[in-house]
Each structure stands twice: as C-alpha cells, then as structure tokens.
N, C-alpha and C positions, 0 to 999 in steps of 0.2 A: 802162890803169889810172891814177886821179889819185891820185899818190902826193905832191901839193903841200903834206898839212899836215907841219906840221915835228915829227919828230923828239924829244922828248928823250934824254938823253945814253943812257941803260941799253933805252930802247926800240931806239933805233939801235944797240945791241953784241947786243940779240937778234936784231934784223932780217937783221943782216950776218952773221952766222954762218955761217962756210964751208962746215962739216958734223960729223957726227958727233953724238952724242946733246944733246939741249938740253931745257932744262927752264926755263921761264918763270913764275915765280908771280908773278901780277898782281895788286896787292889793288883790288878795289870802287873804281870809277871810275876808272883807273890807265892806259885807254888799251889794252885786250887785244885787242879785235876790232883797232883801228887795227894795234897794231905785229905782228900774225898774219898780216893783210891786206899788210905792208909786206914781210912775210918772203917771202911767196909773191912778190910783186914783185919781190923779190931774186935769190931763188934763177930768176924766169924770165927776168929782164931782165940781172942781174948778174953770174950764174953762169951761163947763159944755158942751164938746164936744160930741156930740149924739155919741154911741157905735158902730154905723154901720160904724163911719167914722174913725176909728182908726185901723190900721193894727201893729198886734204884732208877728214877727217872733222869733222863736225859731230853734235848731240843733239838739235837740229832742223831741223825743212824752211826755218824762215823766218831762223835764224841761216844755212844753207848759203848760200840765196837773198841775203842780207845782205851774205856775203861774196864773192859769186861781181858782185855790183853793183858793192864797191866794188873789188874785183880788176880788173873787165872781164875774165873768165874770157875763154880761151880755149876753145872746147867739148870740145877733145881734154882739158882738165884735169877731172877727175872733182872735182866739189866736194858733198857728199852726206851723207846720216845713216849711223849703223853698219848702218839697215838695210835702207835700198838701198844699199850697197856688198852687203853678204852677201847679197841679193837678185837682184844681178847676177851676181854667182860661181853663185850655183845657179841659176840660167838655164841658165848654161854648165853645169852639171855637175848638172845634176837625174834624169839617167840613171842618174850613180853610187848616187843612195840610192833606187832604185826610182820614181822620178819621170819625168815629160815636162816639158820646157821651158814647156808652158804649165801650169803645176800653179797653183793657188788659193792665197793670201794669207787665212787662214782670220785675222778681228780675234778679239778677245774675246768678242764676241757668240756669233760660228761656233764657237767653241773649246767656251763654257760648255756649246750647245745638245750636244755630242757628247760633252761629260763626262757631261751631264743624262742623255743614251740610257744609256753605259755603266753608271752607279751604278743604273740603273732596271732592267739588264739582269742587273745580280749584286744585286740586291733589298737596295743600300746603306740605311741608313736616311737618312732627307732630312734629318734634327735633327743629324746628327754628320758625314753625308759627302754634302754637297751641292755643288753643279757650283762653287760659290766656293773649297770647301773645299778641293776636289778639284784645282783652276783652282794657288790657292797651291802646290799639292806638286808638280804640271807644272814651273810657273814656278820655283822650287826648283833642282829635278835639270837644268832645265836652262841656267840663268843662273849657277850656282855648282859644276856639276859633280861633284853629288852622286848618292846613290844613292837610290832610293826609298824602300827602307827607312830608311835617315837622315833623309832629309827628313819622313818620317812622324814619327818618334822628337819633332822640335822641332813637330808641329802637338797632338797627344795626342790627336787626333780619330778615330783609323785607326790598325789594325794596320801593321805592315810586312807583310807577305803583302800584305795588301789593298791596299794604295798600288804595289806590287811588278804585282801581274795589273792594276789600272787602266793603271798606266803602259805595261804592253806591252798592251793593250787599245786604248789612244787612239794608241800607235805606230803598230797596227793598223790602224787608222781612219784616219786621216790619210795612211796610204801610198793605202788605199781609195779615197780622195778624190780620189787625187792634190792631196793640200795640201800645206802647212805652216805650223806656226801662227806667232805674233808672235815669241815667242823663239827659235824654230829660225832665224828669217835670221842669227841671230849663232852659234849653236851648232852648226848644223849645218855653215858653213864649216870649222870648227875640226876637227868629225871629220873631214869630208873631208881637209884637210892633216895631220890624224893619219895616217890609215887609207893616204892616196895621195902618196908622196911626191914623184911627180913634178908633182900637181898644186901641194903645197906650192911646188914650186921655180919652177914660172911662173907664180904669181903676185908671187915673190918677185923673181923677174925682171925684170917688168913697171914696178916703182916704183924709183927710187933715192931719193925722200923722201917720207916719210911724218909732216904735221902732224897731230895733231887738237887738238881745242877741247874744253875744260869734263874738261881731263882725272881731277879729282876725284870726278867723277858715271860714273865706270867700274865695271861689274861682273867680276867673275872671269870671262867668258866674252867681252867686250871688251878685256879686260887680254889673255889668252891671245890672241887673234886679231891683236892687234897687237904682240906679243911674238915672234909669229910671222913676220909679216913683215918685220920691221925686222931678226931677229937678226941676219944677217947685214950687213950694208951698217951699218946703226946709225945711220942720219942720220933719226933721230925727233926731230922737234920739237913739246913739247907744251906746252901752256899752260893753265893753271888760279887756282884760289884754295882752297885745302884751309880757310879760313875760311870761305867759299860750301859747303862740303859740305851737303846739304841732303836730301839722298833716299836714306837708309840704307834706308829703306820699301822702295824698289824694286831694292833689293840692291847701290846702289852701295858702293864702299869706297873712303874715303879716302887707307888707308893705302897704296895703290896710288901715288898720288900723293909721300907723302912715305918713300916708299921707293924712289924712282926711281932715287937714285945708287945704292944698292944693289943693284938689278937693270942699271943701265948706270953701271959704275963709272968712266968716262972723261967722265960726262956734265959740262956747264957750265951753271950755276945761274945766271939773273938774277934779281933780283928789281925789281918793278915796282911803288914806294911812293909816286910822287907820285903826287896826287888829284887830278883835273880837275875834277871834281862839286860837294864838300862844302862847308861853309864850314868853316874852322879845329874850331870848339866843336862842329860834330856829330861828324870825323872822332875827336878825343880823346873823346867820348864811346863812340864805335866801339870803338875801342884800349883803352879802361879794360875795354872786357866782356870782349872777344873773350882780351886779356892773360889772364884768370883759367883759361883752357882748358890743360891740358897735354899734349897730347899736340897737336901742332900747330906748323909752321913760320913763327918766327917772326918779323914785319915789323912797321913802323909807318906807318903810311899820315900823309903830312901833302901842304899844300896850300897853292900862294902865294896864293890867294882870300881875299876880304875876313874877317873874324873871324866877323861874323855875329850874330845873336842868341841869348840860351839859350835850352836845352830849356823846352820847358813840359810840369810836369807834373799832370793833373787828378786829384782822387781822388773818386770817384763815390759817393752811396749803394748805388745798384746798377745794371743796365746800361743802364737805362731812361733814369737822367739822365746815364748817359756820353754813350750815342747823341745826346742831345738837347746838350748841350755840342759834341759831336763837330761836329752840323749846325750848331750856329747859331755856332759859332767860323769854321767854314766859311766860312758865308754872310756874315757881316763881313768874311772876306779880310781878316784883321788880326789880328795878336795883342792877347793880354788888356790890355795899358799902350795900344794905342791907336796901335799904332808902324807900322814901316814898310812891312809888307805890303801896305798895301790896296789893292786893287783886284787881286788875284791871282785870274785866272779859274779857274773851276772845272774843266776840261779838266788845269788843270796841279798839280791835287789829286789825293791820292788817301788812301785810307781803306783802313788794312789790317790783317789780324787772323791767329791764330794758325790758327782752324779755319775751317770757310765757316758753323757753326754759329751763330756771332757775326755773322754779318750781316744774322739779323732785327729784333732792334730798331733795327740803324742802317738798315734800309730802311724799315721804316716810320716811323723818325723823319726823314725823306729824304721822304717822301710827303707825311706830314702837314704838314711847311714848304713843300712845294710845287718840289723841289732836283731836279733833273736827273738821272741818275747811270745808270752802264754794268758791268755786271759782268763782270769779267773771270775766263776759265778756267772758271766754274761756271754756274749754273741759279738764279734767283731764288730763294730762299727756298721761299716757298709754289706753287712753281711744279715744285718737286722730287716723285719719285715717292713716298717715303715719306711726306711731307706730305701729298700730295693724296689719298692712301690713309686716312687717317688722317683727316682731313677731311672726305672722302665719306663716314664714319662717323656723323660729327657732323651734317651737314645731313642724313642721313635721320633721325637723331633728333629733328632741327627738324622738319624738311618730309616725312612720310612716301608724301606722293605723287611725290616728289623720283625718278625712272626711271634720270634719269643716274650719279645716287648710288650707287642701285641696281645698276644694270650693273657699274658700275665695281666694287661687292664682289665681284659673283657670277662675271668675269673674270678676278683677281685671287685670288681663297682655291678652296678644295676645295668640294661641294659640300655638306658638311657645315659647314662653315665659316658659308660665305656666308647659309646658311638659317636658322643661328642669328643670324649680326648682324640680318639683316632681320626675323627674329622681332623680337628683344630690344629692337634700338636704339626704333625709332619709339615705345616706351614710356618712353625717358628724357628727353623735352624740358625736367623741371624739374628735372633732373640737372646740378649745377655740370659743364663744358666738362672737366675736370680730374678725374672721376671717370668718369664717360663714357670717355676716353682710358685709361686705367689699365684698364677694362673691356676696351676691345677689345686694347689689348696681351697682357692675361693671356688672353683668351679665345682669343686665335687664335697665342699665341706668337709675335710678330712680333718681337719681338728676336732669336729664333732662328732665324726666316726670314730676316732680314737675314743673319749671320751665316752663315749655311750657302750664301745664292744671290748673294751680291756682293761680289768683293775689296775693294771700301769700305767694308764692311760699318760699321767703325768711326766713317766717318764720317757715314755713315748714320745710327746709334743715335745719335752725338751732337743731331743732327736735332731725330731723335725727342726727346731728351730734355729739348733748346732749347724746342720746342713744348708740351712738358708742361711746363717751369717757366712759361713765359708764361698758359699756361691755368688758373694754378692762383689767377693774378689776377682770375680772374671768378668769381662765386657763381653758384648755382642758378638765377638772374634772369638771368646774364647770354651765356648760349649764344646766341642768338640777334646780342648786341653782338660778342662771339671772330667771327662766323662771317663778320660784316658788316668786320671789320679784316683777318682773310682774302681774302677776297673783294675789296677792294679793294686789296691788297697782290699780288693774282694779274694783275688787270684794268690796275693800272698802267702807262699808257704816255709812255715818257722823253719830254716835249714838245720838247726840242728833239734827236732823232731821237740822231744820233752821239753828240752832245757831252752834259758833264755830267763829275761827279765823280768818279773811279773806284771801284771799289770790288775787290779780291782777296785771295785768301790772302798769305799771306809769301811761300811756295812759287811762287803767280805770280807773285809783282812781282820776283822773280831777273831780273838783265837788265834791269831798267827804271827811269828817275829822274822826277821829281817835284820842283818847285820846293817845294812844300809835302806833307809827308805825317804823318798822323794815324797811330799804330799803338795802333791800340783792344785792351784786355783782356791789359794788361800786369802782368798779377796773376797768384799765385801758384797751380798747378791748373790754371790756362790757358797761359801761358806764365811758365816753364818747363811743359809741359803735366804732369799728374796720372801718366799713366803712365814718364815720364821719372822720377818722385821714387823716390830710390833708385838708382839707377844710373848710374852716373859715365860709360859712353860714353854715353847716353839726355842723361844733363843736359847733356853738350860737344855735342850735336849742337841741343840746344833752344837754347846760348847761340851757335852758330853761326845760330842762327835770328833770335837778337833780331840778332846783326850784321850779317846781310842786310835787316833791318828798319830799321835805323838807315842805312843805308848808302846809303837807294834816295832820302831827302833831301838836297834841293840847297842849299836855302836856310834854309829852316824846318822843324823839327821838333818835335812834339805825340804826348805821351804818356798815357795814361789808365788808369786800373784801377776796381776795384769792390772791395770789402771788404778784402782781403789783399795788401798790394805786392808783386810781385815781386822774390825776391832780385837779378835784374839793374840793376835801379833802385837797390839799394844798393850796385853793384859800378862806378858811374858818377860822377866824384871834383863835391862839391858845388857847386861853383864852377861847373861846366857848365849845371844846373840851376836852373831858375824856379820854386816851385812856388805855382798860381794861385790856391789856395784854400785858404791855410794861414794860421796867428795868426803866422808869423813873419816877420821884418825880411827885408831884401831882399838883404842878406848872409851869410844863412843855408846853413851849410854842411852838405852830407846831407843824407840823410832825415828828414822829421820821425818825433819820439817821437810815441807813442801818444796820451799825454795833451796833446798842443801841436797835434794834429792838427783845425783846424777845416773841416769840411765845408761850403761853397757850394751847398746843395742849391734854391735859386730859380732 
C-alpha cells in the first residue's frame, strides 16, 4: 500500500488506534476514505494483524474497489458491501434456511414479478396493493425488523392480515425458488446468528477488527449484524458524517451513528474538521446551514485554502431562465464580474438539483446552446419510461398512422385501456399538448399505476408533473412544436462522447467534488422539498441535503431559484453571498427584501 501522503495530526490519532471501539466523524472533504485506508495499513503493517482477520465493509462496489486500490488489499482481507459479506455467509450456511449453496440472487425486478403472482393469486386489487406497494412492506419487515402487520399499519394501503399471508406467501416462494431477495443478504444473516449460536460464534471468531464506511447510511438490520459481531472483541472502527445523512428513504438512521458511545461506551471519538476541498466562504457557508440542525454532532469544518470568491446567487422568473443562466454562466467559465474562473472546463462542472425532475429544462437548455453533458445515476429526461408513455400518447394524436405509438400503448395498459387511447387520441391533434396529457392521466389513472407498480413511484409522478407544467406552455397550435422539443431531447447525442458537464441529483454527487458547481432549484417546495414542510426530522434531513450540496464545490459556488427563496439561503450569514441580479450595493448584507428585489430576466 502507498501510505506516502502525510498525515494530519487527528487523521493519524484515528489511523493508529490500538484497538477497542473507535468512532471517526469525518466532515465533507476531511480526508475519510484516506485516514480508513491508513487504518487498515496500520492495523496490517503496524499491529501486524494477519489480513484474514480483518473485516472491511463498504455501501458500494466501487468505494470497496477504491479502497481495496489504495490499500493494495491483500486477497485474504475481505473488503466488500454489507451485501456480499451477508451473501457469502449464506453460501456457507444456505442449508440452514431451507436453501442450496447455489440459490438465486432475486434483484428488484425478480422480487416485484413474484409479488405481482401473489397479489393476482389472493385477487389484491392493483389500485391499493400492487407489487410496489407490496415490494415497500417486504422491504419494511425486513430492513427494520418488524412485523407485517406494523408495517402495513404505516402504508394504509393493506389490512394487516393481508400484508401478514403476502408475507408468508413470498417467504414461500422464495424458499421455492431457492432464492433470496435483496434485503435478505443482510437479514437473513442476522437470523441465522439469532437462531444458531454456534454459527454466531464462528463468525465472531473469524475477524478481530471490524471497520466499516458511511456508517450514518446504516439500517437497523446492518446496525444489528455488526452489533453482533464486534460485541465481543469491540475493536469496531467506523467512520461517517451524521451531516451526509442523506437516505432516510431507504431506511437508513442516523441516530445509529450518534449513539454510538452509547452502545459502545469505552468508545474514542475523533473528529475530522479540516477541509481539503473548499475554499474558506464555501466551507462557512456549509456551517452557517448545517449549524441550524439540532439534533446532530457537532463540528466546524475549516480549511487553510485560499478564501475564494462569494457565492452567487441567481433569482429566476421561472425555471426556464434559470436553466438558461445555469448554461450560459457555464459556458463563459467565469463568474458574473468577469473574474477569475475562466477557462474552467466543463468535465469539472456540474449541475445539480434536489429531484432528477429538475433536469428538463436544464437539458434542453444544454441542447439548445449546443453543451455537452453526462448524466449521472439516472436516465435522460424524455428518455424515461413514464415520459415515453406519455408521449407515445401525444404522437398518436399528431401522427395517427404513428404503429410504434401504437404498440407501445397497447403493451403497456389493459386491453381496455389501450382501445380507448387509440380511439380518442388521433382525434385531438388541435388539442393544446397540456389537455391531451390531463386526458390520458385521468383516463387510465396513471398516477395510480405509478404508485401501486414502482418503489419510485414518487419520483416518477414528479416526472410526470415536470412534463405537464412544461406542456402547459404550448397552445392548441402548438403539439406538433412540444413533440418536435421532445424528440430532439430523446435523439441527443453528447458530441464529445464521455466528457461534458455533469449533471445529478444531490443524492448522487454524495462522494464527489467539482471545482465549479451550479445547485439549481434552491427554492422553497423544492429544496427544502414540499413534503419535508412540516416536519422537523423531514426539514433536518432536507438541510442535510443542501450541506452535501454545498460541500461537493471546490472552488466556485452558484446558486439559483425560481419564485420563492429558500429558507436555506436565509440561514447563510450575508457577507458569504453575491447576489447577481439584484438593485443592491455590493455590500449588501442577507437576502434581499421583496420590494428591492430586481430580476435580470434577458
């Protein structure tokens, strides 16, 4: 391993830790992969712990990969996600729960299609207990170790009886299969070392140290599986940022994280505040937000890095001229005065937003100027299945000899369904884009299909809902123009192949820096997002979102909204802030008032 970069002082007091519980809270650019990386060095080269006996969990394949690079793993050292670890325990032990060592790896796909059999086989109805619906109360009972019925009780969709016989229904199935689905590699370990306690003790045997990574993003069924191992010996070393907490969605909990001396009370706390990343005025812009959170440990990230320039922030008519700001600030590689950015390629941009819903009009404002750009984590815009559904609606209403349109409904809906769109539609060609759509939504209940057949259902509907505001900008003249902006928003190919501007959620850019970064739709209803208002963990975990969002620029930082600012933008001390299109002095402090506010709408 090249263990040659150096050191700072609180990185090297967590590296060298002898043993015994350890708990590392790293803040946002702080050096956590390096000093995790330097640990394992330690403990193999230092302590000189054979490599068979060290367990290193990761949350992904290409962080393990990452680490195992700059480790120079030895191959006996297991470096891995929680779920190839629990994937190789039941290799070994898939006899115990009625399985063969080669049993199936059922993804989400395989899961939903045998939820779909079941609920078709107790004659569920599809509108209230559909394979998504269904998919959530699985994922539930067995990520958090609850009961069916409970887990029913928080969806309102399903009796408890009913969620009760699915659930030992798809247990059923799944032994049938000889499978297991996605969240059994984590929970079914756990019963095993429930249920067998000699198997508990050899695997407990097997490790005297156990790091893992991103330990904030842990669920109650990852918490318990390594609660289990380590109890005895206690040389856990973990490493997090409870200010990154970001995926409550997918059942993580924080407070795992900042309860840790509470479940290992001998443990030794570092914390990890200098910044490698930021400039000075982003990092205090970071700190002004994230400080407003209470329920959280707390640190101040600073940086001997040059000061840097302030934030800038845009205020939009609506999304149309953010996007267009967004690119053509871009494409200048400079900020608004003229300064010293320029020439910042677009590889080391990126553009990111709270939902992926927000990424239509910055992709076709990205086309139209002729920009480059790569989408990370998700699926183009109009290139999505609920889009292209939606869509194929619309050109048969244009085009009624349209086949592929065609297909594509009668594929997709029931057969009742489908014979109505192909009636109806080819009769509305002078039907505004926007009443059309409202049509087939109500006509075939597609908000309820989303919602009963896709755990994203959510973000799904937002989709949808992106594409009816934009549609609502064309008249009855102008379906034929909507289909032609589609259509080449589908057809678009990045001319220079890899490269080009980024574009991802907040959720994807976790993990990743950017010399310049744009965070578009920093208003109010967006971020803080609409369902967050009203609830105090909901709004701590949305302004843990703007802090990963602030966090992922290096040098430059650009901010933008559409009609309503977000309360975050007022929680960020004025003196950090530029803001680019306002009647005020350049010493202006806060946000502007209402009435001082001038908009740059050319």
């Amino acid at each position: 391993m090249n263990s040659s970069k150096k050191m700072n002082e609180r990185q090297a007091e967590a590296a060298h830790h002898t043993g015994g519980p350890l708990l590392i809270a790293a803040g946002a650019g702080s050096g956590k992969t390096h000093t995790l990386t330097e640990r394992l060095h330690y403990l193999l080269n230092g302590l000189r712990v054979p490599p068979e006996r060290i367990l290193a969990i990761t949350f992904t394949n290409k962080a393990a990969e990452e680490m195992k690079r700059r480790a120079s793993a030895p191959k006996e050292l297991f470096i891995g996600t929680f779920h190839s670890f629990g994937a190789r325990i039941l290799r070994a032990e898939a006899r115990r729960l009625g399985r063969s060592a080669g049993f199936t790896i059922f993804d989400e796909d395989d899961a939903s299609s045998l939820l779909k059999r079941i609920g078709k086989n107790r004659n569920l109805p599809k509108e209230t207990c559909g394979p998504a619906v269904l998919a959530r109360i699985m994922g539930k009972v067995k990520s958090e170790f609850i009961a069916p019925e409970t887990a029913a009780k928080n969806t309102r969709d399903i009796d408890p009886e009913t969620a009760r016989a699915v659930y030992d229904d798809y247990e059923a199935a799944l032994r049938e299969n000889n499978a297991f689905d996605f969240d059994d590699l984590i929970e079914k370990p756990v019963q095993l070392f429930r249920d067998h306690p000699a198997v508990l003790a050899l695997y407990r045997g097997k490790y005297d140290h156990v790091l893992i990574d991103e330990y904030q993003d842990i669920n109650a069924a990852q918490y318990e599986l390594v609660r289990m191992l380590a109890h005895e010996h206690g040389n856990l070393s973990v490493v997090g940022d409870d200010a990154q907490s970001i995926y409550a969605f997918r059942g993580a909990d924080f407070r795992n994280f900042l309860n840790f001396e509470r479940d290992w009370p001998n443990a030794k706390i570092v914390l990890l505040e200098e910044n490698y990343r930021s400039t000075p005025l982003i990092l205090e812009a970071a700190n002004d937000v994230i400080g407003n959170n209470k329920t959280q440990r707390k640190k101040n990230l600073w940086t001997k890095n040059a000061q840097g320039e302030k934030i800038s922030v845009y205020a939009a008519k609506d999304e149309y001229a953010e996007a267009e700001w967004i690119v053509k600030t871009a494409i200048m590689g400079a900020r608004h005065n003229g300064g010293t950015t320029k020439g910042t390629p677009l590889e080391s941009c990126a553009i990111i937003y709270r939902t992926n819903a927000q990424s239509r009009p910055i992709e076709q404002a990205l086309i139209a100027a002729g920009v480059p750009y790569r989408m990370f984590g998700g699926i183009r815009f109009y290139e999505r299945k609920e889009i292209k559904d939606i869509v194929a609606g619309l050109r048969l209403a244009a085009n009624p000899l349209d086949s592929v349109s065609a297909d594509r409904l009668n594929k997709n809906f029931s057969k009742g369904k489908s014979r109505m769109l192909l009636s109806a539609l080819p009769a509305m060609s002078t039907i505004a884009p926007a009443e059309i759509i409202d049509y087939f939504l109500t006509n075939t209940n597609y908000m309820d299909y989303l919602k009963n057949n896709y755990r994203n259902a959510q973000e799904r509907i937002e989709n949808v809902q992106g594409l009816l505001a934009f549609a609502r900008a064309f008249t009855q003249t102008g379906l034929i123009a909507f289909l032609e902006q589609a259509t080449l928003a589908q057809s678009h190919d990045n001319p220079s192949g890899k490269t080009g501007i980024n574009l991802m959620s907040i959720h994807m850019s976790k993990g990743l820096e950017f010399d310049t970064v744009f965070v578009a739709g920093v208003g109010e209803g967006t971020l803080p997002h609409h369902r967050a208002l009203g609830s105090g963990g909901e709004m701590e975990e949305e302004r843990r979102l703007m802090y990963v969002a602030i966090t992922r620029a290096a040098k430059n930082l650009y901010m933008s909204f559409a009609n309503i600012p977000s309360r975050f933008l007022y929680e960020i001390s004025g003196d950090l802030v530029e803001f680019v299109n306002t009647r005020s002095t350049a010493n202006r402090q806060g946000m502007p008032d209402e009435e001082e506010m001038w908009l740059d709408y050319d």
